[in-house]
C-alpha positions in Angstrom: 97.7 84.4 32.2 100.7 85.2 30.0 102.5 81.9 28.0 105.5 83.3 29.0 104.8 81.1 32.8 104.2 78.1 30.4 108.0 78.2 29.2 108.8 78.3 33.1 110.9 75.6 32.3 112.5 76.7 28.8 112.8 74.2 26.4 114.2 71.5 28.5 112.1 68.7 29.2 113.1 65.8 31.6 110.9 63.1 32.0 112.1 59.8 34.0 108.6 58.0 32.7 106.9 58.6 29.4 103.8 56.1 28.7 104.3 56.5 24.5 107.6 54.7 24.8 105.5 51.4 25.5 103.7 49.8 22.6 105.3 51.9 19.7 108.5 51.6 18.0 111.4 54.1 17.0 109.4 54.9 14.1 106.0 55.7 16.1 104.8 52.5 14.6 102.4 50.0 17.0 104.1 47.5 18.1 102.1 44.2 19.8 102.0 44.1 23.5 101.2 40.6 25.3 99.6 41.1 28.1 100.1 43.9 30.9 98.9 44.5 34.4 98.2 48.0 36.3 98.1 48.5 40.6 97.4 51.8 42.1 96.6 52.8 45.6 95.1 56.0 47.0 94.6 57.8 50.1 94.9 61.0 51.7 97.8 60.6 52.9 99.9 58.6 50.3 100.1 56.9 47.1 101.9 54.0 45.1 101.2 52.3 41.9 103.2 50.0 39.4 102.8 49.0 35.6 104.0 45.8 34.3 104.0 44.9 30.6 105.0 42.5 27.8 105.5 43.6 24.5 106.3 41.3 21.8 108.5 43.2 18.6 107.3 41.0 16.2 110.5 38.6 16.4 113.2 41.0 15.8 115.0 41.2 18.8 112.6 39.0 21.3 110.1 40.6 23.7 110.6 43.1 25.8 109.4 43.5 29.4 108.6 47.1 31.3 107.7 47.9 34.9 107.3 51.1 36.5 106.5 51.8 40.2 105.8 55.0 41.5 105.6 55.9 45.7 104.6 59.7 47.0 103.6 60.8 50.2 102.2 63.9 51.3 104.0 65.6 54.3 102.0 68.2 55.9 98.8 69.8 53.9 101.0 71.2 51.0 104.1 69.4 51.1 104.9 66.3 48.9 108.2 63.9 48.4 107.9 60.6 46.0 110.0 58.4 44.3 109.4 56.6 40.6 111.7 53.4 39.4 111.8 52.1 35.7 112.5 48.9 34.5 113.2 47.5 30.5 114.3 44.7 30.0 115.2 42.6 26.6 117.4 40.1 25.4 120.3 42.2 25.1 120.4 44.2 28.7 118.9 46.4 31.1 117.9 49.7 31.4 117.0 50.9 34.8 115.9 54.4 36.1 115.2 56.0 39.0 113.7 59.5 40.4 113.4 61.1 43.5 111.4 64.4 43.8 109.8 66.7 45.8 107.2 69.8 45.9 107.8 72.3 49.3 105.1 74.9 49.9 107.8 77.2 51.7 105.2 80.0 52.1 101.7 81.3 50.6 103.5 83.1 47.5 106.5 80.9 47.6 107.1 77.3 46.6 109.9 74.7 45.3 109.6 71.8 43.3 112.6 69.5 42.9 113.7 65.9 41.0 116.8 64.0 41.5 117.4 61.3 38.5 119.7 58.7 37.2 119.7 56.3 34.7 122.0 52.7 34.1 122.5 50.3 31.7 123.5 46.9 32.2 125.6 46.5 29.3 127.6 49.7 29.8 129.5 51.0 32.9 128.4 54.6 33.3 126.2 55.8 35.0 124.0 59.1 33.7 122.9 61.4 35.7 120.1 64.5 36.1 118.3 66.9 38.3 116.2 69.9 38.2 114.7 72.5 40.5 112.3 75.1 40.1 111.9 78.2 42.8 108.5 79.5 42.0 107.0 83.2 43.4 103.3 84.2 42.7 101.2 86.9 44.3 98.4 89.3 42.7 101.1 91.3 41.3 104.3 89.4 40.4 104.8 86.2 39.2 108.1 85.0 38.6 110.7 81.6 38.9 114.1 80.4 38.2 114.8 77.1 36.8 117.7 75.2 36.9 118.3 71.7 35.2 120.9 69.5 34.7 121.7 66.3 32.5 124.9 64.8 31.7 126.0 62.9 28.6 125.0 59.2 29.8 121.7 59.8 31.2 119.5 57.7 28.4 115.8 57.0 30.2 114.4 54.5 27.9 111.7 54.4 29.2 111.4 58.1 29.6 112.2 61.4 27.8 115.0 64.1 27.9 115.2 66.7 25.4 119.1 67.5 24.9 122.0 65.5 26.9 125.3 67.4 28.5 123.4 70.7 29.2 123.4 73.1 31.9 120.1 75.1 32.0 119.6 78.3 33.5 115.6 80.0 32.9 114.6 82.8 35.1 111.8 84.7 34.4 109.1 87.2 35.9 105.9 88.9 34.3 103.2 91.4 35.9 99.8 91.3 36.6 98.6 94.8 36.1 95.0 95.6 36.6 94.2 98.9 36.6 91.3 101.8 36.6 93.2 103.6 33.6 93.1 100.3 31.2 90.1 100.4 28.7 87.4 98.4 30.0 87.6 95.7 27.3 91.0 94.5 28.7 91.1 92.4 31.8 94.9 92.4 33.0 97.9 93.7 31.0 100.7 91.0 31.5 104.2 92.4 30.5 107.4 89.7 31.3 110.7 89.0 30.5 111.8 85.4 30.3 115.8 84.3 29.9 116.7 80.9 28.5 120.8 79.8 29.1 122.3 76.4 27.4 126.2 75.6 28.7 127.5 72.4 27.8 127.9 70.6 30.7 131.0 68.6 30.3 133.0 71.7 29.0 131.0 74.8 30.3 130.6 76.8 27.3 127.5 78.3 26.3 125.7 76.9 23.6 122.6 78.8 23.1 121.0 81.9 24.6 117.2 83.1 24.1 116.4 86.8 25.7 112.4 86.6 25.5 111.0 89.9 26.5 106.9 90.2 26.2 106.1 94.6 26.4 102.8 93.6 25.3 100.1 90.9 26.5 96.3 91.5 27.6 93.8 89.2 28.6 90.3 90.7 27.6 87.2 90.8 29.1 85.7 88.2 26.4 87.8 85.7 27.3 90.0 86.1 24.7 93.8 87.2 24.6 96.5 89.2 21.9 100.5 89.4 22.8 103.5 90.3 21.1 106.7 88.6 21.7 110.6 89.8 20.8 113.0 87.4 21.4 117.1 87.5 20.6 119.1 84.2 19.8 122.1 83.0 20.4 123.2 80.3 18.6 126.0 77.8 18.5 126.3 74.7 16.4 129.5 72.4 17.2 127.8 69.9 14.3 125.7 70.2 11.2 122.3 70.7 11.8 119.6 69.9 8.6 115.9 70.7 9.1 113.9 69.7 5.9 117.4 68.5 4.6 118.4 72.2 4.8 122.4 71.8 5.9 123.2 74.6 8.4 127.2 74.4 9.0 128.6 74.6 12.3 129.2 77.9 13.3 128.2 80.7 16.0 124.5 82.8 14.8 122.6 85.7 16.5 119.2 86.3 14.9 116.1 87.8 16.2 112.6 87.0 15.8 108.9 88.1 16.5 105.5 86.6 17.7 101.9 87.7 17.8 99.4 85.7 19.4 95.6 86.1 19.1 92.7 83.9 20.7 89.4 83.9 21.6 87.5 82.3 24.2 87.9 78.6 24.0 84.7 78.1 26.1 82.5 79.0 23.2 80.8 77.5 20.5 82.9 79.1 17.9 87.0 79.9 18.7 90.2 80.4 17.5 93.8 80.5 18.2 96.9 82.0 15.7 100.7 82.5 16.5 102.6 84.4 13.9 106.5 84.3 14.0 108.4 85.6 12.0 112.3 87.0 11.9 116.2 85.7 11.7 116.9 82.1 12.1 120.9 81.0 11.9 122.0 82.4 8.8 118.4 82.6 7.2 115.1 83.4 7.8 111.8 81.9 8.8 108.1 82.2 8.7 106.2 80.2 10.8 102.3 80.2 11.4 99.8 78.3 13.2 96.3 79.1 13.3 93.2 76.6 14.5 89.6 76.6 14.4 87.8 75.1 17.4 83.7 74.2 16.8 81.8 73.3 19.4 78.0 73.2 18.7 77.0 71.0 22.0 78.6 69.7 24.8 78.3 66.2 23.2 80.5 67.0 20.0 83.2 69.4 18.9 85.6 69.8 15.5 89.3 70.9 15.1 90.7 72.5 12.2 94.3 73.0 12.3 97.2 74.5 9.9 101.1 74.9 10.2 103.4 76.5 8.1 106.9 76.7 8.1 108.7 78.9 5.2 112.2 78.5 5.2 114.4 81.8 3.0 118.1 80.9 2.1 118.8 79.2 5.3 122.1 76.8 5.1 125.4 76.2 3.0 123.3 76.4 -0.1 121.1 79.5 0.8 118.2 77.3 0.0 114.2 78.5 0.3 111.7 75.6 0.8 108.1 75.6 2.7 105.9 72.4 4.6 103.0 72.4 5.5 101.1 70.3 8.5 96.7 70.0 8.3 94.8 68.3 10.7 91.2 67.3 11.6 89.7 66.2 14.9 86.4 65.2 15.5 85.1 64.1 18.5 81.1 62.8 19.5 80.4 61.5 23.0 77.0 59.7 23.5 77.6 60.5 27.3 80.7 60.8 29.3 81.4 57.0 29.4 80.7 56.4 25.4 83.2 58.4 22.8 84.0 58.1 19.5 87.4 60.6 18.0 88.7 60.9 14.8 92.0 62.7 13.5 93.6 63.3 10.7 96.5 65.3 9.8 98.7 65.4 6.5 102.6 66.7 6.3 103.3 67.7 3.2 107.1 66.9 3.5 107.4 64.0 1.6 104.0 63.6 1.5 102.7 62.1 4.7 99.4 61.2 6.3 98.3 59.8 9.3 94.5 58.7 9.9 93.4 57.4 13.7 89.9 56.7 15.1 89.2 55.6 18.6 86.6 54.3 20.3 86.1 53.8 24.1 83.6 52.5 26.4 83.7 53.0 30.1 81.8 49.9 31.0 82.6 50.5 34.5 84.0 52.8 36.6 87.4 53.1 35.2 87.8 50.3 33.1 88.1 50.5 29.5 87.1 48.8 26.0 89.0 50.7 23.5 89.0 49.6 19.5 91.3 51.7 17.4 92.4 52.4 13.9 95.2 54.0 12.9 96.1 54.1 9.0 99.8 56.0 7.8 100.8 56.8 4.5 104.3 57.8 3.0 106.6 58.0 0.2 108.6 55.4 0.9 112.3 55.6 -0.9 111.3 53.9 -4.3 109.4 57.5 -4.5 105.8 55.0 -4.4 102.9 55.7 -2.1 103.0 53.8 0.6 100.1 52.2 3.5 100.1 51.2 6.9 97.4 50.0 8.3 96.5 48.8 12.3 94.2 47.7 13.9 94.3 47.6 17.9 91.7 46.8 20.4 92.4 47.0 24.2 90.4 46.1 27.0 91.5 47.5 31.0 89.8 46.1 33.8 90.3 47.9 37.6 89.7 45.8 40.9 89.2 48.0 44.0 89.7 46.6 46.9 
């Protein structure tokens, strides 16, 4: 299967409930949580479940209380409507949210998926808004969608995620599945696509930002691997300054093109590996960008992860300036059996000198309750320019009642 159907969406991502808001701060950093309660309810025909928790700041602001509850039924054998409401509360005000969404089957190659979504706060009097919809078309030769989504300046989900406010979002897209006699027999399915990404700013209806992505080549191979290459033209345009790695790009309109290559193997074996290559135009500059990991396996019990990222920045900005980061990680993971696993990580940025350390344990004690013990360690260069250490540690225990 072609990426190109994983950025069905495009970039936007709304999300009216995010689990990683709870328990850390702006800053990523653990914060205490007091006690918290879980509910959930299954059945073939529908389901419901709620979250309630405490979390204590440490005596900044006071604590702060969340609760979620979510409700879907399935209509039919392929149908499904639901609704989701979040609650945050602290000493200050409110924040509530609240989804409605749906998935249609309308026919065997032809589906829908929609979510209505607003969001208020208790200490201001607007109200924000958002929505999205997503036509979807598969069969053994086509597959292709159109995406729509919408969010206006005041939707703020705290307890949630949205990736740009006051955006208009068009994204259709299509890509084939060609398998043919006259391929050579080490390829699988050759899987050409084009996929268009459209930005207006919602209160004023210009365009912001444009992507044409257009895929001519992609195979899947008959090892289980993969290889693609990727053009894509940009449209660009900045109302504000914008300053990646400190890097101060001035507001202005940009058109810049860029290229991909992917390569992978088959992530089912003992040994594999994944790189993406871009390269190309990017606003008044240039970038390099590379990822590549490393993915070992040597039983089912254990596995390692080797990863490396590398942006390279060439006079971007007001000061045509050149700079380079780079990201490292390492994950390690043993498992006794499936309810007893131990998993390390490590990864270093190399902008101002960053390094996060994490290992977690967990114990299934019974079915689908939880011991967990973690550590997390974080270093930095703080703003005295001195090396700097936090350190946590964080145990959890979950218990489920079924009734």
């Amino acid at each position: 299967m072609s990426p190109i159907e994983d950025l069905a969406g495009g970039a936007m991502r709304i999300q009216p409930f995010f689990s990683r808001r709870i328990g850390l701060d702006a800053n990523a950093r653990p914060v205490p949580i007091e006690v918290g309660a879980r509910m959930v309810y299954r059945s073939e025909k529908r389901n419901f479940g709620a979250i309630a928790i405490r979390q204590n700041d440490g005596g900044n602001i006071g604590n702060t209380d969340f609760f979620v509850g979510r409700f879907s039924e399935n209509i039919g054998s392929q149908n499904r409507i639901g609704a989701l409401f979040t609650l945050k509360n602290t000493n200050d005000y409110n924040n509530l949210t609240g989804a409605v969404d749906g998935f249609f089957r309308l026919s065997n190659v032809l589906s829908l998926s929609s979510m209505a979504m607003f969001s208020k706060n208790s200490n201001e009097s607007n109200t924000g808004l958002a929505a999205y919809n997503q036509l979807h078309y598969r069969n053994n030769q086509v597959v292709a969608w159109y995406t729509q989504s919408y969010v206006s300046k005041e939707y703020n989900p705290e307890m949630g995620f949205v990736s740009r406010n006051d955006v208009l979002s068009n994204t259709p897209g299509f890509y084939l599945t060609v398998r043919k006699p006259w391929l050579p027999k080490w390829v699988r399915s050759f899987e050409p696509g084009v996929f268009i990404e459209y930005y207006h700013q919602a209160s004023t209806g210009n365009l912001q930002e444009r992507q044409l992505n257009f895929n001519p080549i992609w195979v899947n191979l008959q090892s289980g691997g993969f290889a693609g290459i990727f053009y894509a033209n940009y449209y660009q345009r900045l109302d504000e300054s914008f300053a990646p790695l400190d890097i101060e790009i001035k507001p202005a309109e940009y058109n810049y093109n860029r290229y991909t290559l992917y390569l992978g193997s088959d992530q089912s074996k003992k040994i594999s590996y994944f790189l993406n290559h871009e390269r190309g135009g990017y606003y008044d500059g240039s970038l390099n960008y590379t990822s590549f990991s490393l993915r070992l396996a040597p039983s089912p019990h254990s596995s390692f992860n080797l990863g490396f990222e590398n942006n390279e920045f060439k006079e971007v900005g007001i000061l045509k300036e050149s700079k380079s980061v780079q990201l490292y990680s390492i994950e390690g993971r043993l498992a006794l059996n499936p309810r007893l696993q131990l998993i390390g990580f490590y990864q270093k940025n190399t902008q101002n000198n960053r390094d996060t350390f994490n290992v977690r344990f967990s114990w299934e004690y019974r079915p689908l309750s939880y011991i967990y013990l973690v550590f997390n360690q974080r270093g930095f260069t703080g703003t005295d320019f001195t090396k700097q250490q936090e350190q946590h540690l964080i145990s959890k225990i979950s218990y489920l009642k079924q009734f």
